[in-house]
N, C-alpha and C positions, 0 to 999 in steps of 0.2 A: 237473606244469605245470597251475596253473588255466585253466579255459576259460571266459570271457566272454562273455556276451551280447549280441547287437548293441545300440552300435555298435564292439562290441570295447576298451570302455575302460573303466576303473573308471567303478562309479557316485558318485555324490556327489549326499550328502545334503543339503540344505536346509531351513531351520525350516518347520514346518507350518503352512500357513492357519488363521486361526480359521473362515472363511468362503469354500464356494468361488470362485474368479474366474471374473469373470466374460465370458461368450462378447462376440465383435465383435459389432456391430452388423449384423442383419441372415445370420449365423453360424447353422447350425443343427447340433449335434452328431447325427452317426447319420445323417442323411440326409433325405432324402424321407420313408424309412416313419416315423421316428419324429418328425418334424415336427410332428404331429398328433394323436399316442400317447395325451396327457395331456386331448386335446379331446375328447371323445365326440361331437361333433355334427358332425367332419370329419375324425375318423379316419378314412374311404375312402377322402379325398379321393388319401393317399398311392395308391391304387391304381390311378390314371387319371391322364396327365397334360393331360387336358382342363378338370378342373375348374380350373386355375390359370389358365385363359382368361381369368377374370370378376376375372382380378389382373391379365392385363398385357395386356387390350387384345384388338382385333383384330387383331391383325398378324400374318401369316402367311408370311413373309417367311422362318422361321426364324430371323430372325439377333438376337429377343431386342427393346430396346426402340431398338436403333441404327437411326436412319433410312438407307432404300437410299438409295444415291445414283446417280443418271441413265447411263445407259452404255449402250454395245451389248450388255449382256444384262439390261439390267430392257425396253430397247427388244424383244427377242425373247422373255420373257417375256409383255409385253404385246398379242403377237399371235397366243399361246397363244388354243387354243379354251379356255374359261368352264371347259371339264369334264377340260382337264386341267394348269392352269395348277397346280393345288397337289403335283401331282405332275411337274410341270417342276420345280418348286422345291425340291423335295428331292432328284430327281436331279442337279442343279446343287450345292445342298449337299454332296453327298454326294461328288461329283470335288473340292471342297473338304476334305475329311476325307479322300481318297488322297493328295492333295497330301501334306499335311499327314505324313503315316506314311510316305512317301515321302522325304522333308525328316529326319525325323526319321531314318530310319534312315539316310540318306547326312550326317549327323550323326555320329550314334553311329562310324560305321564313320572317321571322319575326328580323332573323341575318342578309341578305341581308337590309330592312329597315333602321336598325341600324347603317348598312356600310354608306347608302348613308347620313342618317343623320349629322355622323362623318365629313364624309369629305365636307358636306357643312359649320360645324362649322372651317372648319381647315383657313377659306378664305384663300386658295390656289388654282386659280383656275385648273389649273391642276388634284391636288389628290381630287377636288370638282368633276370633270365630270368624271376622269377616275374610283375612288369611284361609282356614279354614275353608270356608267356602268355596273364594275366589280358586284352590285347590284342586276341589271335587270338580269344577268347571273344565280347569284346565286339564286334568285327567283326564274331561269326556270327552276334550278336543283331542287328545291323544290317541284314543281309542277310537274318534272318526277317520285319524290319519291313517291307523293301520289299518281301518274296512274299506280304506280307499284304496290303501296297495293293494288289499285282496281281490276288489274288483279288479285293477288295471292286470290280474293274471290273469281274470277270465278273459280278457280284451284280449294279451298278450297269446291266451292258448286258440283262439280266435283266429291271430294271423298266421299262427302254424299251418293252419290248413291250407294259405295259398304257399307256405314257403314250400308246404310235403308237395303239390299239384306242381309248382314248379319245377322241384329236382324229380322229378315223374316226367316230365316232357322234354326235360334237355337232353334225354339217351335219344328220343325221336328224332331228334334236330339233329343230334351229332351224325346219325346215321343216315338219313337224307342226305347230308354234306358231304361224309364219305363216297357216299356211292355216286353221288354227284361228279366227284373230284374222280374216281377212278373212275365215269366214262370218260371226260374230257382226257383223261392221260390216255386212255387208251385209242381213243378217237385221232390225237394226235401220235403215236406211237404204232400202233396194230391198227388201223379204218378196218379191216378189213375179219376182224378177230372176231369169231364167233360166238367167244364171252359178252361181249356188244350185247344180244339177244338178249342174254340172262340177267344180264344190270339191267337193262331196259326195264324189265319184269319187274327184279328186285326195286326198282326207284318208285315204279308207279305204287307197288305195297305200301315201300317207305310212306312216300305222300300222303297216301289215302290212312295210314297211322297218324302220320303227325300231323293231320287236317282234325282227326276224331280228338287229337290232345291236345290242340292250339285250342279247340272249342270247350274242350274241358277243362281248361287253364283260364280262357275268360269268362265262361260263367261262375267260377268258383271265385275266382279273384271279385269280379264286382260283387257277387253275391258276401263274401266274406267281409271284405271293404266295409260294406255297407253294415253289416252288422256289428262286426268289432269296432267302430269309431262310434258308433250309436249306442252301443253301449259303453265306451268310455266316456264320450259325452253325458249321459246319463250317471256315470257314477261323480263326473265333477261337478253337475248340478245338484244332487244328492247331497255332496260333502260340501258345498258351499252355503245350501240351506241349512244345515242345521247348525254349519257355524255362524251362522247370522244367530239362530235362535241359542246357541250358548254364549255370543257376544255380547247381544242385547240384553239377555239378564245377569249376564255378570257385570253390567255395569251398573245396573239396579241395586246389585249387591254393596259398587262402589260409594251410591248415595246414601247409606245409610252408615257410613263411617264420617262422625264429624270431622270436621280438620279443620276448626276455628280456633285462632291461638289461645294460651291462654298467660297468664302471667307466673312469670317466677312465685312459687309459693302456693299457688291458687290450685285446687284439686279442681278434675275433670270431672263431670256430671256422671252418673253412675251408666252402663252401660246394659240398655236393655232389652234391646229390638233381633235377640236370636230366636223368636218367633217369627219375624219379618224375615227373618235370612234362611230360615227353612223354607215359609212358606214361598220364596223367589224358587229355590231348587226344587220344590214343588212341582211350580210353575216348566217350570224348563223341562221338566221330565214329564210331565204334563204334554207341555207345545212337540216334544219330541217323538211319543207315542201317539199325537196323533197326525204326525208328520206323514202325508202320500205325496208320493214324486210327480207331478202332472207338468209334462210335457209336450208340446207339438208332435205327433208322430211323424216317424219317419217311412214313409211307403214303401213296400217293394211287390213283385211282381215275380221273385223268385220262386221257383218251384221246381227244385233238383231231384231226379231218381242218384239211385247209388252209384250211379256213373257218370253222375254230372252232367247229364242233357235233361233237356225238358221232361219234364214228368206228361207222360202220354196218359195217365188217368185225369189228367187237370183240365180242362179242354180250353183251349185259349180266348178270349173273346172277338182275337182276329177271323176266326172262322164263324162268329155267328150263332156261336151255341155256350151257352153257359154265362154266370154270371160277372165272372172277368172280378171277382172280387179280389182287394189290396189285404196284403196281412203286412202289417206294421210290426216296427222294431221298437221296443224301447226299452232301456233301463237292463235291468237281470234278465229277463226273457227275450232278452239279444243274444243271450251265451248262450243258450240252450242248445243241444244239440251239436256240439263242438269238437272236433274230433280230438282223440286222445293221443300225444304221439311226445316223442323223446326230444326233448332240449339238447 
């Protein structure tokens, strides 16, 4: 029996180009990296995707060159503090893209359905049970996609905690600035004004605040950073293992569906191999429970009190005492510990 190459069907040949064809408009084969390959003066450019700013604008929006449209959430965007409106908007995006893998796999799982119904109308039994099968497969890919949006919430509640740390620190900033701005008025106005004195005071307070929240703002940010993308990295190696292992036995499944012609008239051999097509889904559920996630760790060095500075019970190994041990991030015990807070 020959075996075929996807998509499983003779190839056929066609007369050859004199000349290649040519891409869409606006097309770029390869991607990003190679966009630029042939340019030497923006070949980096693939390496960043900031520099495509000074091609589409300012718009920060996310959503591309669509204009937002007016609503109750560009209105509570808009009452974002300054310093954390760009990260309101990506976590917003970003329940947008769970949606999305959510939708898609109560989808899938709803197309599976459909497959099996198919093939019990076909009375064949064959493409009846191997349908059937191929079915329960895609269902279980369905049901990876929705524990993948589940994850990407834990990720998503994750980066709440620097957006909360951030609108926590812009009243400090506003207010250094103010009083900032009213000694200079006053300095240029009154020199001589005795209020002088008291902004003095009041600034140096300001400061020594918004020095304890600048510090609070970046251990919290790289600490969270670090943990929320380690754990969405760990969920999409997660969901791309086990759809390897529900790819490769549903294609096992495929081998056991003959599809060698046969002639007008002539009856098809009796069909008997629904012990092999259990025994493959077997298999799969099998390879699936005993699926563990093993990954590189990712280190950190974190160790926050409730206020977001260095935990003073931990002792550092800069000073010579203690064992200076890494506690790593991976996978679901990345979320842990996440603060709970309002969308």
């Amino acid at each position: 029996m020959t075996s075929l190459p996807p998509p499983y069907s003779a190839h056929k040949f066609f007369s050859r180009r004199t000349e290649p064809a040519e891409y869409p408009p606006g097309y770029t084969p390869g991607g990003l990296f190679t966009k630029y390959a042939n340019t030497p003066e923006k070949r980096n450019r693939s390496l960043s995707l900031r520099s495509k700013k000074s091609h589409q604008g300012n718009d920060t929006s996310g959503g591309g060159g669509t204009a937002r449209r007016f609503g109750f959430a560009s209105m509570r965007a808009s009452t974002q503090p300054e310093l954390s409106k760009k990260l309101y908007r990506l976590i917003k995006s970003e329940n947008h893209v769970i949606s999305a893998h959510t939708s898609a796999g109560r989808e899938q799982i709803s197309i599976a359905a459909q497959l099996s119904d198919w093939g019990l109308s076909t009375n064949d039994d064959a493409i009846s049970d191997i349908s059937d099968k191929i079915g329960v497969m895609l269902s279980e890919l369905g049901e990876l996609e929705i524990t993948y949006a589940q994850n990407l919430e834990d990720f998503r509640s994750v980066l709440k905690s620097i957006r909360n740390v951030e609108a926590s620190v812009q009243p400090s900033r506003d207010k250094r600035a103010k009083i900032t701005d009213e000694i200079q008025r006053l300095k240029y106005k009154e020199p001589q004004s005795p209020k002088l004195i008291q902004l003095e005071q009041e600034l140096v307070r300001a400061e020594a605040e918004n020095l304890v929240a600048e510090a609070q703002l970046s251990n919290v940010t790289r600490q969270k950073l670090k943990e929320a993308y380690a754990a969405h990295f760990a969920a999409v190696v997660e969901r791309s293992q086990k759809q390897e292992i529900l790819a490769k036995h549903s294609r096992r499944l495929l081998a056991l569906l003959d599809d060698a012609p046969v002639i007008p008239g002539d009856a098809r051999p009796a069909y008997d191999l629904e012990r092999d097509a259990r025994q493959i889904l077997a298999d799969a559920e099998e390879d699936l429970r005993n699926w563990t996630l093993e990954l590189e760790e990712v280190p950190t060095n974190a160790s926050l009190d409730a206020g977001a500075m260095p935990n003073t019970s931990v002792v550092s190994p800069v000073d010579g005492h203690g064992s200076g041990e890494q506690v790593t991030l991976q996978g679901s015990d990345a979320a842990e510990g996440k603060q709970e807070v309002v969308v």
